[in-house]
Biopython code that builds the backbone (N, CA, C, O; Angstrom):
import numpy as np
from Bio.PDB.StructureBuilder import StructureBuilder

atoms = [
    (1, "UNK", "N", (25.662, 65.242, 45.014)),
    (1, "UNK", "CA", (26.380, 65.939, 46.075)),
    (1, "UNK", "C", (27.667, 65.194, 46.392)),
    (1, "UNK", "O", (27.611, 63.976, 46.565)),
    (2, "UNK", "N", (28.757, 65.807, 46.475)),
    (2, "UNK", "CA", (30.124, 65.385, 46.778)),
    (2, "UNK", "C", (30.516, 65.606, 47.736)),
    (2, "UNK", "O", (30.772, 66.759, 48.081)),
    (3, "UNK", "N", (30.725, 64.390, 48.617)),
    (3, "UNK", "CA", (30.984, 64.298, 50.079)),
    (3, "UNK", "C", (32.812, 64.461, 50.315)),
    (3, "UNK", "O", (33.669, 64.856, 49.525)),
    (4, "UNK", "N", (32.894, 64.116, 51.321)),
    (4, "UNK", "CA", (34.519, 64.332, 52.316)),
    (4, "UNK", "C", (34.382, 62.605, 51.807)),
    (4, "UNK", "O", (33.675, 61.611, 51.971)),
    (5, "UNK", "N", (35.881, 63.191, 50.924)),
    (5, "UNK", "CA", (36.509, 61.547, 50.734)),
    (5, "UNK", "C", (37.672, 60.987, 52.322)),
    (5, "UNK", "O", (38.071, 61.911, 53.030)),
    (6, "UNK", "N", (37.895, 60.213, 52.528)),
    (6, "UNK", "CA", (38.690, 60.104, 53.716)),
    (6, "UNK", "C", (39.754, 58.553, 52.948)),
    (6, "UNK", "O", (39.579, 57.847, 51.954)),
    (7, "UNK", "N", (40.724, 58.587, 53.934)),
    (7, "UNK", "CA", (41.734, 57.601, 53.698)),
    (7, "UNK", "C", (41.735, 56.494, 54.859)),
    (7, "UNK", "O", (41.330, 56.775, 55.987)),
    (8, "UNK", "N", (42.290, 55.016, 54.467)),
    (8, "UNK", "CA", (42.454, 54.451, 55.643)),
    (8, "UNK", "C", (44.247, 53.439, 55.144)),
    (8, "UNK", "O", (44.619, 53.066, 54.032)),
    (9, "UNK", "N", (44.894, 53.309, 56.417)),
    (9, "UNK", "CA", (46.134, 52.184, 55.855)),
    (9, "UNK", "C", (45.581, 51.051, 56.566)),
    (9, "UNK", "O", (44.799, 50.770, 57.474)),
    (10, "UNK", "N", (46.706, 50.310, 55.342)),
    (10, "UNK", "CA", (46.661, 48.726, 55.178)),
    (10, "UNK", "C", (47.629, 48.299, 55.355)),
    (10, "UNK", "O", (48.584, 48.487, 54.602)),
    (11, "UNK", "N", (47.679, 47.366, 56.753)),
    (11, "UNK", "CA", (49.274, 46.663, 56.487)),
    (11, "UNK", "C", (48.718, 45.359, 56.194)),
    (11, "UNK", "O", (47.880, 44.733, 56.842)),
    (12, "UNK", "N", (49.485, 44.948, 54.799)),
    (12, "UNK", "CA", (49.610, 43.349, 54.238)),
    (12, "UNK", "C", (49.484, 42.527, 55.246)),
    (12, "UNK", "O", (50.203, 42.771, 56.215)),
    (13, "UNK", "N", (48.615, 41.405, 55.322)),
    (13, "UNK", "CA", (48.852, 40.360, 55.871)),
    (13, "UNK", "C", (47.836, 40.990, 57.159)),
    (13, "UNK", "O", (47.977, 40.102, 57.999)),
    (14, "UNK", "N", (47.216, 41.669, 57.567)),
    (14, "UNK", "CA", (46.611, 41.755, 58.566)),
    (14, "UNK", "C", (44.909, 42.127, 58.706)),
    (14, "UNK", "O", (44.156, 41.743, 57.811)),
    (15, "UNK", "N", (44.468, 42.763, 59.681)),
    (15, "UNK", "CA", (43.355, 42.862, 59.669)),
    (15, "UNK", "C", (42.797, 44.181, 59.375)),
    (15, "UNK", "O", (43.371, 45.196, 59.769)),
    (16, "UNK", "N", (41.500, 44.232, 58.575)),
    (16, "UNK", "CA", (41.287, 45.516, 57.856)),
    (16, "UNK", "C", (41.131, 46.583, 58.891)),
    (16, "UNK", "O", (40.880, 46.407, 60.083)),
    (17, "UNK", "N", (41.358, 47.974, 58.123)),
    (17, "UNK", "CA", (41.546, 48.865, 58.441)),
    (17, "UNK", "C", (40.329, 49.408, 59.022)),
    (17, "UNK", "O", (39.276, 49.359, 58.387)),
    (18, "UNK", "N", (40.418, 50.106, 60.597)),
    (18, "UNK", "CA", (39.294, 50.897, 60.835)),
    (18, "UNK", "C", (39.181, 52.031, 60.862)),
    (18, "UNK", "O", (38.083, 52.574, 60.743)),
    (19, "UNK", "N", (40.123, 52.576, 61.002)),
    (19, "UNK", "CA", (40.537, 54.011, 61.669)),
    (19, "UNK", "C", (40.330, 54.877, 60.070)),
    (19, "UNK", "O", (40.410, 54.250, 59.013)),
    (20, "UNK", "N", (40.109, 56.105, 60.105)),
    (20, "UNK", "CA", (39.554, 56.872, 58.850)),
    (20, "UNK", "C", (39.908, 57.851, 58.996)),
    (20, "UNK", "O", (39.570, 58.618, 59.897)),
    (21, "UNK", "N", (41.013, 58.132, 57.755)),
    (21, "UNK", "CA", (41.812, 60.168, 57.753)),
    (21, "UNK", "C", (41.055, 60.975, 56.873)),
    (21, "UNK", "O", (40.466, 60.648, 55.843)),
    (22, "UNK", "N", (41.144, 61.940, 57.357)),
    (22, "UNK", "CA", (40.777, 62.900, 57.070)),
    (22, "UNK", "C", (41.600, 63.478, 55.670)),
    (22, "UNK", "O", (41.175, 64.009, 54.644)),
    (23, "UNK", "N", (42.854, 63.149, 56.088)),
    (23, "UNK", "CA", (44.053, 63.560, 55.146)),
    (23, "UNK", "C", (44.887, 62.974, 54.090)),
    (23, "UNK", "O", (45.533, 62.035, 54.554)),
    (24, "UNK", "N", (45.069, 63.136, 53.091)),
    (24, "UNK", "CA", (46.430, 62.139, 52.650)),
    (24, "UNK", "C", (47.680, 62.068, 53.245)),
    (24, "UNK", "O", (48.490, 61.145, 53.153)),
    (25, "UNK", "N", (47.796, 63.241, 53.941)),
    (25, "UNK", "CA", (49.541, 63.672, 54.998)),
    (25, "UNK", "C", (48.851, 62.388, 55.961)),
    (25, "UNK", "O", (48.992, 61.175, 55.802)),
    (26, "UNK", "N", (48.149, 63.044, 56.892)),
    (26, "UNK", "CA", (47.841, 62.197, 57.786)),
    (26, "UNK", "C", (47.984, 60.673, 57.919)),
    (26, "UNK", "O", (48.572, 59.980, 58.749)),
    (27, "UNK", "N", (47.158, 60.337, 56.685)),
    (27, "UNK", "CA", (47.609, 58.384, 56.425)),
    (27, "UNK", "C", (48.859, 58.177, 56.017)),
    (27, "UNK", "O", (49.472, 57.359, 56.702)),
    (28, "UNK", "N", (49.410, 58.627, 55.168)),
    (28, "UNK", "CA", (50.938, 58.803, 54.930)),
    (28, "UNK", "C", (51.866, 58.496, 55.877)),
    (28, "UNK", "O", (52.675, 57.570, 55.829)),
    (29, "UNK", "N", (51.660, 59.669, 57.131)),
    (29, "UNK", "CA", (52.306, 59.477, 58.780)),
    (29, "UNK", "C", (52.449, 58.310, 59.255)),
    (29, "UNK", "O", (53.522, 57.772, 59.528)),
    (30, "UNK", "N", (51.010, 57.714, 59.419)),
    (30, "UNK", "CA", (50.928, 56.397, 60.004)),
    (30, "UNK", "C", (51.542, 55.326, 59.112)),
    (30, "UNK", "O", (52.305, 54.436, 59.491)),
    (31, "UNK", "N", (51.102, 55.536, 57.876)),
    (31, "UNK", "CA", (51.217, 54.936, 56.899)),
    (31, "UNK", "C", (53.219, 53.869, 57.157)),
    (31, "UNK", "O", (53.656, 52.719, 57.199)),
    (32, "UNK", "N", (53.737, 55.395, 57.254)),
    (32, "UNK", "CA", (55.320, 55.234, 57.646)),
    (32, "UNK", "C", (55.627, 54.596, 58.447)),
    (32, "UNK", "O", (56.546, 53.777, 58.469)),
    (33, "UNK", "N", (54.247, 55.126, 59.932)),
    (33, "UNK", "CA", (55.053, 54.599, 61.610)),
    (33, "UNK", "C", (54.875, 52.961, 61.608)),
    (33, "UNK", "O", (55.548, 52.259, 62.362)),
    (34, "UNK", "N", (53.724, 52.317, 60.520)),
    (34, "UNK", "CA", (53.271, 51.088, 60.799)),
    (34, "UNK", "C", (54.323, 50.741, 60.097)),
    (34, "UNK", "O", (54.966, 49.961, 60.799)),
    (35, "UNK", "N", (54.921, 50.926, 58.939)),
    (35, "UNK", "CA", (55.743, 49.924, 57.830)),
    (35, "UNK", "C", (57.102, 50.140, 59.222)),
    (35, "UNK", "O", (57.325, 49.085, 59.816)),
    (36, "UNK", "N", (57.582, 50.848, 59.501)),
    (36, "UNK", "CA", (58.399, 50.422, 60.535)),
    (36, "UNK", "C", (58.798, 49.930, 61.504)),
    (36, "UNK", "O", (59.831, 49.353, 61.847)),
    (37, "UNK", "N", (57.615, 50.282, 62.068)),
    (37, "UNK", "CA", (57.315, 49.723, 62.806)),
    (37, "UNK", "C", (56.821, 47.960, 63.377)),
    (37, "UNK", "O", (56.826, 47.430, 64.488)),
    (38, "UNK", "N", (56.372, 47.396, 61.788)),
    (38, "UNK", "CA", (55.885, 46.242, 61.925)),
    (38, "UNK", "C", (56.627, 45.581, 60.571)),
    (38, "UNK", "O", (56.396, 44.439, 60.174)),
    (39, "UNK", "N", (57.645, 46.599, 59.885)),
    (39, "UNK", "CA", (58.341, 46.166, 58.853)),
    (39, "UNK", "C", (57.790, 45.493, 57.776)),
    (39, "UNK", "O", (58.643, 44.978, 57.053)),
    (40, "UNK", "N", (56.315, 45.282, 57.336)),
    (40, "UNK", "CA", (55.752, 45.410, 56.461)),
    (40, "UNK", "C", (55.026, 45.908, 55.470)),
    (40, "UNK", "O", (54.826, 47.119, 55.552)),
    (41, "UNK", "N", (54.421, 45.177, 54.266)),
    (41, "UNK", "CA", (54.413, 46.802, 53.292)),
    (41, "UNK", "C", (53.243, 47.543, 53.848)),
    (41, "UNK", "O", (52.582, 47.021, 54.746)),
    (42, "UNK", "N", (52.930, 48.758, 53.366)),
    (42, "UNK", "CA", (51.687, 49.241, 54.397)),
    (42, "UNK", "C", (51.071, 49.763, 52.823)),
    (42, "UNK", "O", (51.759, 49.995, 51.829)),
    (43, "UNK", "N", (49.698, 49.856, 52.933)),
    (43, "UNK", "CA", (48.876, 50.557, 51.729)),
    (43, "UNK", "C", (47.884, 51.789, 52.178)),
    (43, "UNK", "O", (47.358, 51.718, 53.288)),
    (44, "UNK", "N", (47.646, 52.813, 51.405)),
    (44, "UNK", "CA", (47.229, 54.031, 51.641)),
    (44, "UNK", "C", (45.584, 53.956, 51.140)),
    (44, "UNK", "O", (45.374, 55.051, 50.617)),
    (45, "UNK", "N", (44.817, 53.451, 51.101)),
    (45, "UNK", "CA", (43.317, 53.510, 50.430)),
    (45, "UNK", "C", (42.343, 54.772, 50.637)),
    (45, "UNK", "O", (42.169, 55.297, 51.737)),
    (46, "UNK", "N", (41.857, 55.107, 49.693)),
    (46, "UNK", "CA", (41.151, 56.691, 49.082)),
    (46, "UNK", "C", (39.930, 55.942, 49.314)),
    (46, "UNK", "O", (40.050, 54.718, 49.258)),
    (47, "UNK", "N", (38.527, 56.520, 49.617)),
    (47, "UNK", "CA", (37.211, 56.287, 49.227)),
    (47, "UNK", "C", (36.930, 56.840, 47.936)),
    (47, "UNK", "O", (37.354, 57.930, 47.553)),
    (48, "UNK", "N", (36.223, 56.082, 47.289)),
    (48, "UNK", "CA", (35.919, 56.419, 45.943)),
    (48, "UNK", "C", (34.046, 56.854, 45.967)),
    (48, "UNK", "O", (33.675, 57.964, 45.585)),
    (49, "UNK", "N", (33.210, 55.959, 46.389)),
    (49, "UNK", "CA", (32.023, 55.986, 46.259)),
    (49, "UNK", "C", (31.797, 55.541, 47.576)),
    (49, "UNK", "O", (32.589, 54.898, 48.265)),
    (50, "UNK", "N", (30.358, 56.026, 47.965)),
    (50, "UNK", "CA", (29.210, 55.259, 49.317)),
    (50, "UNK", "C", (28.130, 54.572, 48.727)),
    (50, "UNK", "O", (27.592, 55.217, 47.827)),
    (51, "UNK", "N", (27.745, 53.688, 48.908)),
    (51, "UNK", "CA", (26.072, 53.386, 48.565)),
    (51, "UNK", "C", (25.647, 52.951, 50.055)),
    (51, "UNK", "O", (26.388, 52.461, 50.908)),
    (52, "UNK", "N", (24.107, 53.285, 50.177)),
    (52, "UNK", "CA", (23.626, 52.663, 50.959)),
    (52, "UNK", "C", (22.278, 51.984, 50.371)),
    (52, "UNK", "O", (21.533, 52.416, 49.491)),
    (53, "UNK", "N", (22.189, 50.769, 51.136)),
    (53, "UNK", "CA", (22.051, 49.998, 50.686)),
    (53, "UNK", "C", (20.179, 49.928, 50.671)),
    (53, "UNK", "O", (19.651, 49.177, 49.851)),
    (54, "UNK", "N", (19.290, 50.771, 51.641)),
    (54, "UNK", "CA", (18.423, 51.099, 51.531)),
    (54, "UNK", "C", (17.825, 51.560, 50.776)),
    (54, "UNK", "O", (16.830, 50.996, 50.322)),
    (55, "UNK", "N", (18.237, 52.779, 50.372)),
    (55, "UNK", "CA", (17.749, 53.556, 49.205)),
    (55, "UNK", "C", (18.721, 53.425, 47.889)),
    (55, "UNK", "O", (18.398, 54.036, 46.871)),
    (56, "UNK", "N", (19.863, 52.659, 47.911)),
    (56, "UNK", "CA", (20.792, 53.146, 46.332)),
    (56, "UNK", "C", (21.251, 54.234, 46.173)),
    (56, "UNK", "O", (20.914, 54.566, 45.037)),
    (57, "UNK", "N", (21.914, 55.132, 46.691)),
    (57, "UNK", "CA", (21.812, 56.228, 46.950)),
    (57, "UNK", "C", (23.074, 56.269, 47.138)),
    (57, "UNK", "O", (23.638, 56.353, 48.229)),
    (58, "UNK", "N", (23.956, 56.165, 45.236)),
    (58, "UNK", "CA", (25.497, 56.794, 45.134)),
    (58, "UNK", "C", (25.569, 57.945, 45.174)),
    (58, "UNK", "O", (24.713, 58.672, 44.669)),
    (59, "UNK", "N", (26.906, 58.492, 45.959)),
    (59, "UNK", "CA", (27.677, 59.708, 45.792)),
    (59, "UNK", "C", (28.733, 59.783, 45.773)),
    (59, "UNK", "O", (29.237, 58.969, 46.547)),
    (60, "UNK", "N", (29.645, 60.555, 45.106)),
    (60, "UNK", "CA", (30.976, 60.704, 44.947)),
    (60, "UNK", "C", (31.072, 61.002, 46.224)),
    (60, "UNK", "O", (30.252, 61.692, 46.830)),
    (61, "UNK", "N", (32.635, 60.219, 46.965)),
    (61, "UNK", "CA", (33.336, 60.971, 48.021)),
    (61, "UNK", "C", (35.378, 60.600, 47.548)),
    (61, "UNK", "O", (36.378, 60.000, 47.941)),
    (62, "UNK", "N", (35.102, 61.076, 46.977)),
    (62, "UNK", "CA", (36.852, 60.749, 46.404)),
    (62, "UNK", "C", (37.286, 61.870, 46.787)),
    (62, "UNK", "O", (36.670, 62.883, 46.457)),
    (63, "UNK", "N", (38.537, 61.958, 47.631)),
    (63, "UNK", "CA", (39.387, 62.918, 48.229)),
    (63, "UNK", "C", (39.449, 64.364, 46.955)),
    (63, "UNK", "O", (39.494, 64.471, 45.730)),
    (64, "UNK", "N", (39.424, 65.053, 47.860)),
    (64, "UNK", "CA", (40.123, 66.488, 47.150)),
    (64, "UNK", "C", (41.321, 66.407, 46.629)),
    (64, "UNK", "O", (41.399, 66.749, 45.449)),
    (65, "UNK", "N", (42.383, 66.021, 47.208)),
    (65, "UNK", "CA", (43.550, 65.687, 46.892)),
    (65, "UNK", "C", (43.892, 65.031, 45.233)),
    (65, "UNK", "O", (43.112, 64.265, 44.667)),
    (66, "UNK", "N", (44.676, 65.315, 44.871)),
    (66, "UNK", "CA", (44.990, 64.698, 43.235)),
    (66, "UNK", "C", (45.895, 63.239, 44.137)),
    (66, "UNK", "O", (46.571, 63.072, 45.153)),
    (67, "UNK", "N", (45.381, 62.473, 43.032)),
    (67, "UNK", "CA", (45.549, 61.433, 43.721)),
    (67, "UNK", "C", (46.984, 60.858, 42.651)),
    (67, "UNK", "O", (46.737, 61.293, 41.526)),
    (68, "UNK", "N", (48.221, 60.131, 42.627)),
    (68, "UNK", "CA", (48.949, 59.820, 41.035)),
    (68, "UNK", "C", (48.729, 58.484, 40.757)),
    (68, "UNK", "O", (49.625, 57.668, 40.539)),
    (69, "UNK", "N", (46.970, 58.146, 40.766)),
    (69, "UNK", "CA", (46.915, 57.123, 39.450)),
    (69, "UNK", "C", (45.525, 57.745, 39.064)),
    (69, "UNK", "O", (44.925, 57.344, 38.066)),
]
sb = StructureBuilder()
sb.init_structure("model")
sb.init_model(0)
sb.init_chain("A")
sb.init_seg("    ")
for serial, (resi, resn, name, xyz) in enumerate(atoms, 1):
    if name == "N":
        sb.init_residue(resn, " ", resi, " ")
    sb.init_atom(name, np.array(xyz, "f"), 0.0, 1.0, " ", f" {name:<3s}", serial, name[0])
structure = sb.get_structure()
């Protein structure tokens, strides 16, 4: 079963990301307001897979979106 992939940004040098999009536009947005905001590089991260750790229990959740790599 193939779940809702979601996105989160990364600005270099700081502390990981919590917040979780829904969208690629969406992280993109922020994506922009932080690199300007804090003038560093910012990174866009896709979910690829979940496991949990109870049961082993992979599933694809990689965005709908075409991703270019």
């Amino acid at each position: 079963m193939k779940l809702n992939g979601f996105y989160m940004v990364y600005v270099a040098g700081e502390r990981t990301p919590t917040f979780t999009h829904a969208s690629i536009d969406n992280a993109e947005t922020e994506a922009k307001r932080l690199a300007k905001l804090l003038e560093k590089k910012v990174y866009i991260l896709a979910s690829i897979k979940s496991i949990e750790v109870n049961e082993f229990k992979i599933e694809d959740c990689r965005a709908d979106d075409d991703l270019p790599f």
